[in-house]
PLY file of the C-alpha trace (Angstrom):
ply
format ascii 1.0
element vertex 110
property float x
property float y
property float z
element edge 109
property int vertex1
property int vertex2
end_header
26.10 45.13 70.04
22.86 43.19 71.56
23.08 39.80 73.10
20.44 37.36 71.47
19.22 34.41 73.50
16.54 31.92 73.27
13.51 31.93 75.56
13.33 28.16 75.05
16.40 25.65 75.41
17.44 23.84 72.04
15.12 26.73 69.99
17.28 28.94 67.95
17.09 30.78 64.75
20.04 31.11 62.30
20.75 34.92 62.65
18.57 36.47 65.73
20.74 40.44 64.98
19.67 40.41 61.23
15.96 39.45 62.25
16.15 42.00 65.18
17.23 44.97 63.24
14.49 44.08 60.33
11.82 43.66 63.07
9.52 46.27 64.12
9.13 47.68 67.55
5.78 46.85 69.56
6.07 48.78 72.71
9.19 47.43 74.72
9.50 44.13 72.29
10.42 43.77 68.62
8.59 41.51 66.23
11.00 40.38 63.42
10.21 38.03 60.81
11.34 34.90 62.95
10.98 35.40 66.44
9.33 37.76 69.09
12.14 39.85 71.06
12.08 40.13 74.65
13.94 42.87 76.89
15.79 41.53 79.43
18.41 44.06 80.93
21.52 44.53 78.28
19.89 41.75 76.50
17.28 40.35 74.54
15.28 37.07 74.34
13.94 35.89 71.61
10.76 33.74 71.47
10.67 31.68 67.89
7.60 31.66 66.42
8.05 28.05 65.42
7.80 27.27 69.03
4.60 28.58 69.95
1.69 26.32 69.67
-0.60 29.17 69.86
-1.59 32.20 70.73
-4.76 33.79 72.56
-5.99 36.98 73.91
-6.40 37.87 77.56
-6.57 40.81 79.67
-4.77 41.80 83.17
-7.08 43.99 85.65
-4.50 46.81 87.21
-6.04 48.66 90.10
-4.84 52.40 91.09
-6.24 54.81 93.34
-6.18 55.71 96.93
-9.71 56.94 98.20
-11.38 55.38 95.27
-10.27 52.55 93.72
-9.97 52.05 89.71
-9.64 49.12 87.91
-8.44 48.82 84.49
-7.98 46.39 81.88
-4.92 45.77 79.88
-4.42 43.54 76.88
-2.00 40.11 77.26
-1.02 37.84 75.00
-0.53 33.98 76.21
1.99 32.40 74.24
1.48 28.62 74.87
5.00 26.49 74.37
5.85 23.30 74.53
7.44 24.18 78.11
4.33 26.23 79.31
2.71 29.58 79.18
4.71 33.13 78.49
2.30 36.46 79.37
3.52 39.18 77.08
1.81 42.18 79.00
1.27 45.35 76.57
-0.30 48.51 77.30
-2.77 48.98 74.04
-5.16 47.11 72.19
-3.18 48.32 68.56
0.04 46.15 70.08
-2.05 43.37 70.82
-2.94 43.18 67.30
0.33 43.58 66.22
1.76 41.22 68.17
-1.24 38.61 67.22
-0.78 39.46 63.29
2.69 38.46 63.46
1.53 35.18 64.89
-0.73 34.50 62.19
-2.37 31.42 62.00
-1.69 30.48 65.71
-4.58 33.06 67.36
-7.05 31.62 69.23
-9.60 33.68 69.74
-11.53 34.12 73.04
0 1
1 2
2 3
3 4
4 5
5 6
6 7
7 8
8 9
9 10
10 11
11 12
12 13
13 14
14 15
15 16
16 17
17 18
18 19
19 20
20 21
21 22
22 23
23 24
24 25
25 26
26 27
27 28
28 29
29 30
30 31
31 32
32 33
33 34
34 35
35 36
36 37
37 38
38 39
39 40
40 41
41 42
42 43
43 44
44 45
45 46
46 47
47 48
48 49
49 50
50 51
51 52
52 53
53 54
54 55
55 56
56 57
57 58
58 59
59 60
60 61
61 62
62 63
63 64
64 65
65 66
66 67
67 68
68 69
69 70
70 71
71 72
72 73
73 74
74 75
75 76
76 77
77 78
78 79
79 80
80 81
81 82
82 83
83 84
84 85
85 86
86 87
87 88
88 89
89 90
90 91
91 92
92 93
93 94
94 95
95 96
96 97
97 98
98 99
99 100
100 101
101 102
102 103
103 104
104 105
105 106
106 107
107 108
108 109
């Protein structure tokens, strides 16, 4: 059975397994109905959405290549809290979206 704790101190839901198992998998995190599920190890944190303030689009440049150099961008989603900033890096635009739907009203665009 999977460990559930919270991202943020003092910020829980009432049943983080039942949400988790209802939730839908966006690359290596989940997206359930009340929170965003984080890996970490044998774990998972979750990320409420009632503690986000919002939520905006970004991009990450990764750079690869040994005699010539290539730059690419990936998609990120900053998840402003009332304790700071949390980057969820993705790999595709589709999981950006997904991740944005599922915070709904909170997307800033930019």
């Amino acid at each position: 059975m999977a460990k559930f704790r919270p991202l943020i101190e003092n910020c829980f839901i009432d049943d983080p397994a039942a949400d988790f198992r209802a939730g839908k998998k966006v690359e290596q995190y989940r997206v359930g109905e009340l929170a965003l599920y984080i890996p970490a190890g044998f774990k998972w944190d979750y990320l409420p959405f009632s503690a986000v303030e919002s939520a905006e689009k970004s991009h990450r440049n990764i750079s690869s290549g040994k005699c010539v150099s290539v730059t690419e961008k990936k998609p990120v989603v900053d998840l402003k809290t009332a304790t700071g900033v949390i980057k969820i890096n993705l790999e595709k635009p589709d999981s950006m979206s997904a991740i944005l739907d599922a915070f709904g009203r909170l997307v800033n665009e930019t």
